[in-house]
N, C-alpha and C positions, 0 to 999 in steps of 0.2 A: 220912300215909296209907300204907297198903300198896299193892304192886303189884297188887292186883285189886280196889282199889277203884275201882270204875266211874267218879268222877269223874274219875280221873290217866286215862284212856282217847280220847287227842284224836281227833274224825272221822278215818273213812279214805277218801280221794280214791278217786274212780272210778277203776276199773282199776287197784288194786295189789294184786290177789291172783295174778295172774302177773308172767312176765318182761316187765320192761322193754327198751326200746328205745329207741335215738335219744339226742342229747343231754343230754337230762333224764333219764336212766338213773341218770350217775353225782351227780344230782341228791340230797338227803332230799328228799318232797313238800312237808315242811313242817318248824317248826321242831321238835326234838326227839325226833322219830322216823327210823330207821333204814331203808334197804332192805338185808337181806343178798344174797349173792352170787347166791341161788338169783332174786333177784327179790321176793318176799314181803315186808310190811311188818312188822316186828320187834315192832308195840303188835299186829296182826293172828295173828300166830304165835302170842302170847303166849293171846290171847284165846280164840281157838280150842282151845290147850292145858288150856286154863279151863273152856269152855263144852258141849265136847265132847267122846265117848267116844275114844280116842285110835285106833281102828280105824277112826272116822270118817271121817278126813284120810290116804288113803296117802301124800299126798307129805309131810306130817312125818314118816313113820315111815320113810321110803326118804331121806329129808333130811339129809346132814351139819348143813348150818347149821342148818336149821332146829333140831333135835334137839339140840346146843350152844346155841342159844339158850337154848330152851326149859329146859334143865337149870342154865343158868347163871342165870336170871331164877328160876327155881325154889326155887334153893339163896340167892339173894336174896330174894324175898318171905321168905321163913321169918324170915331174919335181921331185917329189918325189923320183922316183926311182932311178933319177941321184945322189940326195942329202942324201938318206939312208945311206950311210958307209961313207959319206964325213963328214957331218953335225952332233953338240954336239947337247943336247938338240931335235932331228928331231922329237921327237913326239910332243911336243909341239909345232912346228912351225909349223906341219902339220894341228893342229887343228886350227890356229889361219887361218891359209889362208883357209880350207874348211868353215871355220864360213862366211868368207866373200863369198865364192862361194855362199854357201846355201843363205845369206843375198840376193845377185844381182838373183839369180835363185827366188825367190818367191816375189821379187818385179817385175821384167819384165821390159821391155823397160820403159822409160821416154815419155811420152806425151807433147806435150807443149798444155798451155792454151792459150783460144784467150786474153794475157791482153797485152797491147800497145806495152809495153817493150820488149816483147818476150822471158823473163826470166823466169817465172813461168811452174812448171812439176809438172805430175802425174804419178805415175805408173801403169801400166798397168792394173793389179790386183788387186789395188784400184778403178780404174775408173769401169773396167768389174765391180765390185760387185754392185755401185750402181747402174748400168744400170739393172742389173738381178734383183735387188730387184724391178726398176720402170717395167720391161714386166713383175715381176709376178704381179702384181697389176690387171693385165687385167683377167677378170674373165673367167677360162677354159685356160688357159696357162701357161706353165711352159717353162723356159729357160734351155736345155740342156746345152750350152758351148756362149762362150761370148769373143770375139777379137777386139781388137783395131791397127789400122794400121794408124802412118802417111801420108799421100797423100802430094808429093811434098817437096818445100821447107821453106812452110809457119805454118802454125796454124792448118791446117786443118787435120781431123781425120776421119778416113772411120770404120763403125761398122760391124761386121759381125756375126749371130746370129743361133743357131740352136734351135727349139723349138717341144715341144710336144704341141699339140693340140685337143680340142675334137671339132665334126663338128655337134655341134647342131643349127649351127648358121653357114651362109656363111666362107668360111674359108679366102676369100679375106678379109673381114669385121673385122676378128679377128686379121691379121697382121697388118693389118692398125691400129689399137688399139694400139696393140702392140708398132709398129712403134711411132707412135705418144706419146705415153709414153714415151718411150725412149728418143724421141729428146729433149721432154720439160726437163726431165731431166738431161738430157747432158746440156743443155743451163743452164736451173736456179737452179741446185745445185753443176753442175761441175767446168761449164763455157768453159765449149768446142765446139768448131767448128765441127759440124759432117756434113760431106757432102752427107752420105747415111747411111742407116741402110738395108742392107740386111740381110733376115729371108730366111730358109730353114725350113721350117715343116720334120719333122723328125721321128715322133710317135706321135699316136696319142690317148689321153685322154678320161676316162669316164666324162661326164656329171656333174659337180657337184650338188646336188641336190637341187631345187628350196625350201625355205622355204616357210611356207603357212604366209599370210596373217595374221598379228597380235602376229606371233611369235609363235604360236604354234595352234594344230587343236579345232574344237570350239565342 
């Protein structure tokens, strides 16, 4: 079968055409399907790519992942469909090469780390997680989405951040936190070069509630 034959097209769970949350995040919902980084379900991207005018969907067209997905499943369906009545075996060698699609699609580009040689990489999606986990640390802030971008031809890496916020407290005050979390992270558990950390506040957050003095009321 090719990639847009309706039947390779398994259900898609309620609520995965946004970002996930929580620990079933870095979950698949099921077997065989993908979520990329943006959130989105990967058999979902695809179909939509398929089903609809492609001005339809801003957020494919404004999508890193999504728009490599889509290009890379693309340039695969084609191959498939030339090799379907040519090739012994096609459904086995169709799996073998979408395992590797899916593989490179939820690793993400290759980072380079600042170490001498200039050999050491990380993945995208590895690096975004631990920078999310160091801005949630800041109290009143949550990281909606998480990018990494090489700058240039050297080491260096540019962050770019979307966050929900609550404004019980300056909101310049709280990105700055934010920020600064981030970089110490980036440096002393990644080892990467970050040359900026741009935050866009995005929604914004209740208050978490202050506990009383001593751990509970007297």
């Amino acid at each position: 079968m090719a990639l847009d034959d309706p039947h390779t097209r398994p259900p898609e769970p309620s609520g995965a055409d946004g970002p996930r949350t929580g620990p079933a995040a870095d979950l698949p919902p099921f077997a065989g399907d993908e979520v990329l980084p943006c959130g989105r379900l990967l058999s979902r991207v695809w179909e939509r790519a398929r089903d609809t005018a492609p001005t339809a969907d801003p957020h494919t067209l404004s999508c890193p992942h999504c728009g490599e997905a889509v290009e890379g499943l693309a340039t695969l369906n084609a191959a498939t469909r030339a090799l379907r009545d040519d090739a012994p075996g096609f459904r086995a060698l169709a799996g073998r090469v979408m395992n590797i699609v899916r593989a490179e699609i939820r690793l993400g580009r290759l980072l380079p780390l600042a170490d001498p040689d200039r050999d050491l990489r990380i993945s995208e999606s590895a690096a975004a997680k631990v920078l999310r986990q160091a801005a949630d640390t800041v109290r009143d802030a949550r990281v909606a989405t998480c990018r990494l971008v090489p700058e240039g031809d050297g080491t260096d890496v540019r962050v770019t951040m979307t966050l929900a916020a609550a404004l019980d407290a300056p909101l310049p005050d709280r990105i700055h936190q934010v920020r600064r979390s981030v970089l110490r992270s980036a440096v002393q558990d990644l080892g990467l070069s970050v040359t900026a950390v741009d935050i866009t506040v995005v929604d914004v957050l209740e208050p978490e509630p202050l506990l009383p003095l001593g751990g509970g009321p007297s």
